[in-house]
C-alpha positions as CSV (number, residue, x, y, z in Angstrom):
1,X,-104.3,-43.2,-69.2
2,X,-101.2,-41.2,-69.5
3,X,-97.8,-42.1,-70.8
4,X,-96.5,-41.1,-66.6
5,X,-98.7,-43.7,-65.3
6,X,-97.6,-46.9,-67.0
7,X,-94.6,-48.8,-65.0
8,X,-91.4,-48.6,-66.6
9,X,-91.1,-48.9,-70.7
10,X,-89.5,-45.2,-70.7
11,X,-87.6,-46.3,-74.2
12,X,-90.8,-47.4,-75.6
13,X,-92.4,-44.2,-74.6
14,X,-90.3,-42.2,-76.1
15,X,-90.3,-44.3,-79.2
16,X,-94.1,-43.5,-79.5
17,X,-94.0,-40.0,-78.9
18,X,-91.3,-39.7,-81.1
19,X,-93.9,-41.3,-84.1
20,X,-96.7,-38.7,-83.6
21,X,-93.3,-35.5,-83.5
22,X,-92.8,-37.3,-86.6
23,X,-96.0,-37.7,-88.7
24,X,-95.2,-41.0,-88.8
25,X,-98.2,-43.0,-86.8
26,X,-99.0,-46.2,-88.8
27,X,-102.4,-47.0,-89.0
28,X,-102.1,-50.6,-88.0
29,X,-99.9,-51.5,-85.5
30,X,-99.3,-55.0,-83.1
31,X,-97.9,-54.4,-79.6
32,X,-96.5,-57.6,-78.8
33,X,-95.1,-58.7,-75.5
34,X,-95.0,-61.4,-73.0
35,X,-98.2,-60.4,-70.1
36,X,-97.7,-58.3,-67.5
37,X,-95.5,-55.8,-69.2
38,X,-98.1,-52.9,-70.0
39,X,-98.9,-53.4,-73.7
40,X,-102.7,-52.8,-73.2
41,X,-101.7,-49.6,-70.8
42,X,-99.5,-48.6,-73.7
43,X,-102.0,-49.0,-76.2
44,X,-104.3,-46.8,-74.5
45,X,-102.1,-43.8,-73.2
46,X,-100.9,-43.9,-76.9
47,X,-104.2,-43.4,-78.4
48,X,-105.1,-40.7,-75.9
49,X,-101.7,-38.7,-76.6
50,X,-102.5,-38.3,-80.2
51,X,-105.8,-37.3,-79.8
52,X,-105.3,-34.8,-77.2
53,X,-105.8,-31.4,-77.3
54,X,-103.0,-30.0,-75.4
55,X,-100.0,-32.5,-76.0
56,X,-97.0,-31.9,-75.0
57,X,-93.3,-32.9,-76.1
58,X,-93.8,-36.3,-74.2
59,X,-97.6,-36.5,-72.9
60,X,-101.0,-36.0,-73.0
61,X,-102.2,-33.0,-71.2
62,X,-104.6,-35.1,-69.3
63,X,-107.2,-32.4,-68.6
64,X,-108.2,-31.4,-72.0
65,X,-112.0,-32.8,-73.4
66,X,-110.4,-35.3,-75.2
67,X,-108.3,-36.9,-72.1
68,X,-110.9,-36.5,-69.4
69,X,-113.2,-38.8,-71.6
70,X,-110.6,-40.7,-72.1
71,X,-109.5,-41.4,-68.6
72,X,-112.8,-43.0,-68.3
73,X,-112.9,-44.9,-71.2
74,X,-115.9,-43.2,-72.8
75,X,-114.6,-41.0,-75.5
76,X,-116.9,-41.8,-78.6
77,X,-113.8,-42.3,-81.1
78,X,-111.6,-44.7,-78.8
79,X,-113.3,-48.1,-79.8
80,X,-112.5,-51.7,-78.0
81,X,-112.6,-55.4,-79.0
82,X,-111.4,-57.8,-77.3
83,X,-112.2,-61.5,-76.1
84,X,-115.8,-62.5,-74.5
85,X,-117.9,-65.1,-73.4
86,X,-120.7,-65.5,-76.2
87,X,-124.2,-66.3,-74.5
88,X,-127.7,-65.4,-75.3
89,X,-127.5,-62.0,-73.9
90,X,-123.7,-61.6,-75.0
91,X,-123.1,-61.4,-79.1
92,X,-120.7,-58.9,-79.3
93,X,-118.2,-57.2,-77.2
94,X,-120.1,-53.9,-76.7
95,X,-122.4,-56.1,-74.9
96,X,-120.0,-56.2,-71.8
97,X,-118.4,-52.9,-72.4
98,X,-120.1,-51.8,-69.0
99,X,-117.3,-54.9,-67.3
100,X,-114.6,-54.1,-69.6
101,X,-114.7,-50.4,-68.2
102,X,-114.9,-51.0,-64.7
103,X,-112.2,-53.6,-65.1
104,X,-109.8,-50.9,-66.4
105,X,-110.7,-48.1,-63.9
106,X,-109.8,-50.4,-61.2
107,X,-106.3,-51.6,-62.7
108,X,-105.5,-51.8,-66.8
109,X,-103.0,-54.5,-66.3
110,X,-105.2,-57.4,-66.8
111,X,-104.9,-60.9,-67.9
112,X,-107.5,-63.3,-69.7
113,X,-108.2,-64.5,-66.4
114,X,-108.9,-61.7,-64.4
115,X,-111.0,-61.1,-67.3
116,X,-112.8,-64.4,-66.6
117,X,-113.4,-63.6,-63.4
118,X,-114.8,-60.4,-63.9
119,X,-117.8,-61.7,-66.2
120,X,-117.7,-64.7,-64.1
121,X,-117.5,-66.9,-67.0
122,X,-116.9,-70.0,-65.7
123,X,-115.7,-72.9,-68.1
124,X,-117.2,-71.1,-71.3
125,X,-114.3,-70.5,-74.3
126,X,-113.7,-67.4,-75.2
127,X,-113.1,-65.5,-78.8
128,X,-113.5,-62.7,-81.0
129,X,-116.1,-64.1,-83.1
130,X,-117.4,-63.3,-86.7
131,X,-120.4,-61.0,-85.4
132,X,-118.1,-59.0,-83.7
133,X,-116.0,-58.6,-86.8
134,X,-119.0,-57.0,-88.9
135,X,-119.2,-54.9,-85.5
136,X,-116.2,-53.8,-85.9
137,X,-116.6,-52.9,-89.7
138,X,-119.4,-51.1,-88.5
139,X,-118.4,-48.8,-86.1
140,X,-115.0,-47.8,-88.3
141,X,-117.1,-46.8,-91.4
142,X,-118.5,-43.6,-89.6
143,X,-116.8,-40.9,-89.2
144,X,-115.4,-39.5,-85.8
145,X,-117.6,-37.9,-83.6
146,X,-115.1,-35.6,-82.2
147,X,-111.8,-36.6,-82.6
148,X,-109.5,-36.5,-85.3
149,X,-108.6,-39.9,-85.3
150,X,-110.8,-43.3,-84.6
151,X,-109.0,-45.5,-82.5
152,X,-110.1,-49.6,-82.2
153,X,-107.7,-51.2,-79.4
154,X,-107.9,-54.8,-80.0
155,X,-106.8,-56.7,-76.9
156,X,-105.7,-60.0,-77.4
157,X,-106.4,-61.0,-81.1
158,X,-105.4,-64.4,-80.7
159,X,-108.9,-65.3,-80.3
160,X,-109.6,-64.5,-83.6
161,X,-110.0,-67.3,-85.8
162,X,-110.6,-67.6,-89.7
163,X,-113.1,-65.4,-88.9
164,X,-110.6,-62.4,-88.7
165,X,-109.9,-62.2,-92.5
166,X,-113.1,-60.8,-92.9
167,X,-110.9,-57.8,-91.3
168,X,-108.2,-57.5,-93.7
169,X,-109.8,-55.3,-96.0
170,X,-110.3,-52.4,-93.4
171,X,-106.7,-53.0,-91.9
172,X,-104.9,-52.2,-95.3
173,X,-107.7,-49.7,-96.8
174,X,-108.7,-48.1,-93.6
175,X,-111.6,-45.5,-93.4
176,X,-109.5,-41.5,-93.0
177,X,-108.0,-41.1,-89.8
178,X,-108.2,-44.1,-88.5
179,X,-105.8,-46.3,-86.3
180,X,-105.8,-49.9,-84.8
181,X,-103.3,-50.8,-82.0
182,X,-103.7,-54.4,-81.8
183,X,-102.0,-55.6,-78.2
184,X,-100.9,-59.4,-78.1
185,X,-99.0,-61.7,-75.9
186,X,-98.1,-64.6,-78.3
187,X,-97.6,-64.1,-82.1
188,X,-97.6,-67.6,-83.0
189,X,-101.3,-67.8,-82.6
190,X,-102.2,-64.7,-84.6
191,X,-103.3,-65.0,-87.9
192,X,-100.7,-64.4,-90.5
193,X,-102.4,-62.4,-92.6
194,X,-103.1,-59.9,-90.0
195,X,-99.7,-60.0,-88.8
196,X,-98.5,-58.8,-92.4
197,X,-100.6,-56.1,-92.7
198,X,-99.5,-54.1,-89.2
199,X,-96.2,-52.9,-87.9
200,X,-95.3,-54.8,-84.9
201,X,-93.7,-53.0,-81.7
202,X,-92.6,-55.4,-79.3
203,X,-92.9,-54.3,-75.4
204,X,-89.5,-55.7,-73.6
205,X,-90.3,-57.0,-70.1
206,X,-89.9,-55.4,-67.6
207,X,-86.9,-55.6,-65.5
208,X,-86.5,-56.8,-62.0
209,X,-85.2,-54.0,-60.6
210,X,-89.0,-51.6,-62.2
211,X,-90.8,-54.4,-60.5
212,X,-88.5,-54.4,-57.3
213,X,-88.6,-50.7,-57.0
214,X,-92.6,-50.6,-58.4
215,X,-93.4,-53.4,-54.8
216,X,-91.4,-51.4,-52.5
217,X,-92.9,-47.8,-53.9
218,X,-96.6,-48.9,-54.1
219,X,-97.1,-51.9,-52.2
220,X,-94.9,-51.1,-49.4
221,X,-92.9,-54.2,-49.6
222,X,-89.4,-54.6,-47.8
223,X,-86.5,-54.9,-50.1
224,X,-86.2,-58.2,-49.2
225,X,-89.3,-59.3,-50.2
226,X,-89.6,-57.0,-53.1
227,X,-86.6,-58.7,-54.8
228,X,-88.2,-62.0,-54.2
229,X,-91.2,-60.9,-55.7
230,X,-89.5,-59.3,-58.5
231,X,-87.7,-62.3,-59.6
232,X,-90.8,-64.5,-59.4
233,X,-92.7,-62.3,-61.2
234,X,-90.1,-62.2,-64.5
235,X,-90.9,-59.1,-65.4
236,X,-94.6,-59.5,-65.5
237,X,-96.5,-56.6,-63.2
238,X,-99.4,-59.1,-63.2
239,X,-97.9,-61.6,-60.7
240,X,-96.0,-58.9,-58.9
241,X,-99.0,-57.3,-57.8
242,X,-100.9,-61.0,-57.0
243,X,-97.7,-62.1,-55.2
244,X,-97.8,-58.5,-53.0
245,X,-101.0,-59.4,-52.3
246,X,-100.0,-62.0,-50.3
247,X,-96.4,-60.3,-49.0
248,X,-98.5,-60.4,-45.5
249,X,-99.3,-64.2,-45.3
250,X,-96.4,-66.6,-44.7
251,X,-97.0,-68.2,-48.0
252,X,-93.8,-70.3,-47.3
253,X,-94.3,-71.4,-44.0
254,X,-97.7,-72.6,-45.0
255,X,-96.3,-74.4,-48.0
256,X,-93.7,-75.8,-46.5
257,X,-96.5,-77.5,-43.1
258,X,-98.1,-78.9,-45.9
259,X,-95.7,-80.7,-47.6
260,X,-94.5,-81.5,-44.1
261,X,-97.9,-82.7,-43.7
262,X,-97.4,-85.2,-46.8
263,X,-94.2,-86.5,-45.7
264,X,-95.2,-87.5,-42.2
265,X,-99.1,-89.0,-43.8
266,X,-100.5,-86.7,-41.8
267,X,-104.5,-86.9,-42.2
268,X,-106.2,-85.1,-39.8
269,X,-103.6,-82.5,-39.9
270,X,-104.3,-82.8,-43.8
271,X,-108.1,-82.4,-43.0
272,X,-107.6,-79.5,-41.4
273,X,-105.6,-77.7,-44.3
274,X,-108.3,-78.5,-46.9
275,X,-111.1,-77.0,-44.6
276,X,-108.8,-73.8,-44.2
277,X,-107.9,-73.9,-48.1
278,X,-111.4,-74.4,-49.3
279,X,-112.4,-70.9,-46.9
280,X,-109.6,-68.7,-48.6
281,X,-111.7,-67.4,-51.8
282,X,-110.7,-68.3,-55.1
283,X,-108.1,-65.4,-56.0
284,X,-106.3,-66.9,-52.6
285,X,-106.4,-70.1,-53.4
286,X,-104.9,-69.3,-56.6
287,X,-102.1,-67.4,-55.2
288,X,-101.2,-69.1,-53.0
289,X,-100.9,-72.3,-55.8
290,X,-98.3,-69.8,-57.7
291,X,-96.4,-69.2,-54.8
292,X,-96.1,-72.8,-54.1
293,X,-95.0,-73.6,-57.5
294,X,-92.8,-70.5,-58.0
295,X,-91.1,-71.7,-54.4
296,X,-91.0,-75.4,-55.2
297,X,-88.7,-73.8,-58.3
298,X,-86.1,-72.2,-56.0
299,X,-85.9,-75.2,-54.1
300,X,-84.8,-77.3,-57.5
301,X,-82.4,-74.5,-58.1
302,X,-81.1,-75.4,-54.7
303,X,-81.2,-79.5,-55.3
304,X,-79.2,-78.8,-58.6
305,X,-76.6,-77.0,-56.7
306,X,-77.8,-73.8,-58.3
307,X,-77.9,-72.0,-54.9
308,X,-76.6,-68.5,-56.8
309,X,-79.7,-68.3,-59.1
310,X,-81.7,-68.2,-55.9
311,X,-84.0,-65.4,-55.0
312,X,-85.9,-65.2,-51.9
313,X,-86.4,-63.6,-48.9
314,X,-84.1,-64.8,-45.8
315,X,-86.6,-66.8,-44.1
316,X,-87.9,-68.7,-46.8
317,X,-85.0,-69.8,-48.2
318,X,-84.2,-71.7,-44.7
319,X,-87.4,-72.9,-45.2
320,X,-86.5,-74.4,-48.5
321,X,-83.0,-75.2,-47.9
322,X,-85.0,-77.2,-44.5
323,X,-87.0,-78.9,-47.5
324,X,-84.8,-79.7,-49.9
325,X,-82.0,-81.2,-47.1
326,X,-84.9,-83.2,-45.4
327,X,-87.9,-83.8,-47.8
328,X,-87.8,-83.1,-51.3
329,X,-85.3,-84.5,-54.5
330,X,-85.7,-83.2,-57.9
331,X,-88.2,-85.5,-59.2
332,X,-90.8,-84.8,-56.5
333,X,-90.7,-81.1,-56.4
334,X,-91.3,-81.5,-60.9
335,X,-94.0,-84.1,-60.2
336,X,-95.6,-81.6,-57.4
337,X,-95.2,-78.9,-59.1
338,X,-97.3,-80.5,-62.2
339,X,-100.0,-81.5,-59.5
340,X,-99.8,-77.5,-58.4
341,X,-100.0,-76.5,-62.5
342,X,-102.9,-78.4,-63.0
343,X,-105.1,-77.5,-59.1
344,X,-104.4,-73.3,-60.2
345,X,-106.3,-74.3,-63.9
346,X,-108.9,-76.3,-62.4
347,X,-109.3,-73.5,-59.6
348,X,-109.7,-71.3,-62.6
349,X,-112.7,-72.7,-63.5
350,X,-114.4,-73.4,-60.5
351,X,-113.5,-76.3,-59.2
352,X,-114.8,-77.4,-55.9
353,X,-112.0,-76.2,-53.4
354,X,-112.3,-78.4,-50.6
355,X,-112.7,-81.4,-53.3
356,X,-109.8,-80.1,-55.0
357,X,-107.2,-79.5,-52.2
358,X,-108.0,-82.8,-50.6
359,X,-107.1,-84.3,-54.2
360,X,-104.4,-82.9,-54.1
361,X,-103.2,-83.3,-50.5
362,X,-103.6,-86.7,-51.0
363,X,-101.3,-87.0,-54.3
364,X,-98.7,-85.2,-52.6
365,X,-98.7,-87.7,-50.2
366,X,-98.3,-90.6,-52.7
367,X,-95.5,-88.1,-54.1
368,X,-93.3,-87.4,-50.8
369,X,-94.1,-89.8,-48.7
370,X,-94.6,-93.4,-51.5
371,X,-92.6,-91.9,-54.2
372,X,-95.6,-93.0,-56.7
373,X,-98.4,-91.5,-58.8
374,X,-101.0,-93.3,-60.2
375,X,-101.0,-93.5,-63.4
376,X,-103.7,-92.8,-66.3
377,X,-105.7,-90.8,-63.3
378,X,-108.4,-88.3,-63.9
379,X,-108.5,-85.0,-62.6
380,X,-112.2,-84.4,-61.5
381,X,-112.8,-81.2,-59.0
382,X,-116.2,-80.5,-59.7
């Protein structure tokens, strides 16, 4: 991973750089930003551009020893940790290192959920757990194989519980040439004794305008629908990239039959959506969820008179100003959007589909069409 490959964070690049020009790398840093902004990208080209052979005055070389094993992920001295899924066959997280590879050779801005999905976890929790820890310990106490510094990226260390004092010790007296770039979205939930004992860097978001020009350059989007995208996204690369996925699809037209289909109590026509929902796949099903709740969003900005703060595409904004004028008022689009917000996290742990869209059909119907939810109700997809 080279410094040129990560989207936008050219300041922060630089800033990095300039630390190794310096002689000034400290061994325990926290890259801290909101998801989807390329902290864990970061993390990685950083570590390769100080241990590469031919550096230059703002990147690896990217063809020396050093970077070619590191492009891969397999260079001996570039160490990860990071959440998993403890089972009987999983203790630590070189268990799954084989996953956590392939995962980053197909796209290293990831989330704890495309994570899930590519261990296919289902509803197990994850962590970082004590084993892992001594693991950790481990490894760091030999010395490097080839390079002249160790590097341990720890993705995520919220996970880490109590469990992650036992790692204090090597944080503030680390072994000789040894770094750890710790990459986190939400500092709150770290442990305050590790957050004392690194040097945080945060990772601004990225702005629209990366994202918008990022859609149009990779993904081929119109300008129209890259500026859409970019604002939905906020800055996070993540949901750009899921929401591009689905530039093709009339995600808005869809949404907007369905809640048609609620207004008018519409059951067979209702059937017939849950039968096509439950066929998308999952990663469908879930985007098209986060459309539907990032659209329902616009369309309050629209009820609230808010019609400047609007960003999307020509054709689905008539489709929500149709909405908003004929079917929706504030309090249903919050209460449906809730219904939305909890379908995506039971989709997310495999919920049954067809069980869960007709749940859901059927409470926006008591939404739109009755004006009423049910209270004290239980959510059960499975």
């Amino acid at each position: 991973m080279q410094f040129k490959d990560i989207v936008g964070q050219e300041e922060i690049k630089r800033q990095l750089v300039q630390t190794v020009a310096e002689n000034r790398v400290s061994h325990a840093q926290l890259f801290l930003s909101a998801e989807g902004t390329g902290a864990l990208p970061l993390a990685i080209a950083y570590a390769q551009y100080i241990n590469c052979l031919n550096k230059t005055d703002s990147d690896s070389c990217g063809s020396c020893s050093s970077c070619r094993k590191y492009e891969r992920y397999i260079h001996p001295d570039l160490h990860f940790s990071y959440p998993f899924f403890a089972s009987k066959d999983v203790k630590i997280a070189v268990d799954v290192l084989e996953e956590w590879r392939t995962m980053l050779l197909a796209d290293p801005y990831v989330d704890i959920d495309i994570w899930r999905s590519q261990l296919n976890a289902e509803n197990k929790q994850a962590n970082i757990n004590i084993a892992e820890c001594h693991d950790i310990i481990k490894k760091l106490s030999f010395k490097a194989f080839e390079a002249e510094t160790k590097v341990l990226i720890m993705w995520l260390p919220e996970y880490l519980e109590k469990e992650g004092n036992s790692l204090l010790k090597i944080i503030e007296e680390p072994p000789a040439n040894t770094l750890f770039l710790l990459v986190a979205n939400n500092q709150e939930h770290i442990l305050s004794t590790l957050l004392s004992r690194t040097q945080i860097v945060k990772i601004p978001k990225l702005s629209f305008e990366t994202v918008e020009n990022y859609l149009i350059g990779k993904h081929h989007l119109s300008e129209d629908q890259a500026t859409a995208y970019s604002f939905l996204a906020d800055g996070n690369l993540i949901e750009a990239k899921s929401l591009a996925a689905q530039a093709h699809n009339d995600n808005a037209e869809i949404f907007a039959e369905w809640l048609r289909m609620g207004y008018g109590n519409k059951v067979p026509e209702l059937m017939a959506f849950v039968d096509q929902a439950a066929s998308w796949g999952r990663e469908n099903q879930k985007n098209f969820l986060k459309y539907g709740i990032s659209f329902l969003r616009e369309c309050s900005l629209i009820l609230s008179a808010a019609e400047s703060l609007v960003k999307l595409p020509a054709r689905a904004l008539n489709t929500a100003h149709k909405l908003s004028k004929h079917v929706l008022d504030l309090n249903m689009a919050s209460a449906i959007i809730t219904e939305l917000e909890q379908a995506h996290y039971h989709i997310e742990r495999n919920a049954n589909p067809k069980i869960l869209f007709l749940d859901v059909s059927l409470r926006l119907v008591r939404i739109i069409k009755f004006k009423t939810l049910p209270k004290g109700t239980q959510y059960i997809y499975n």
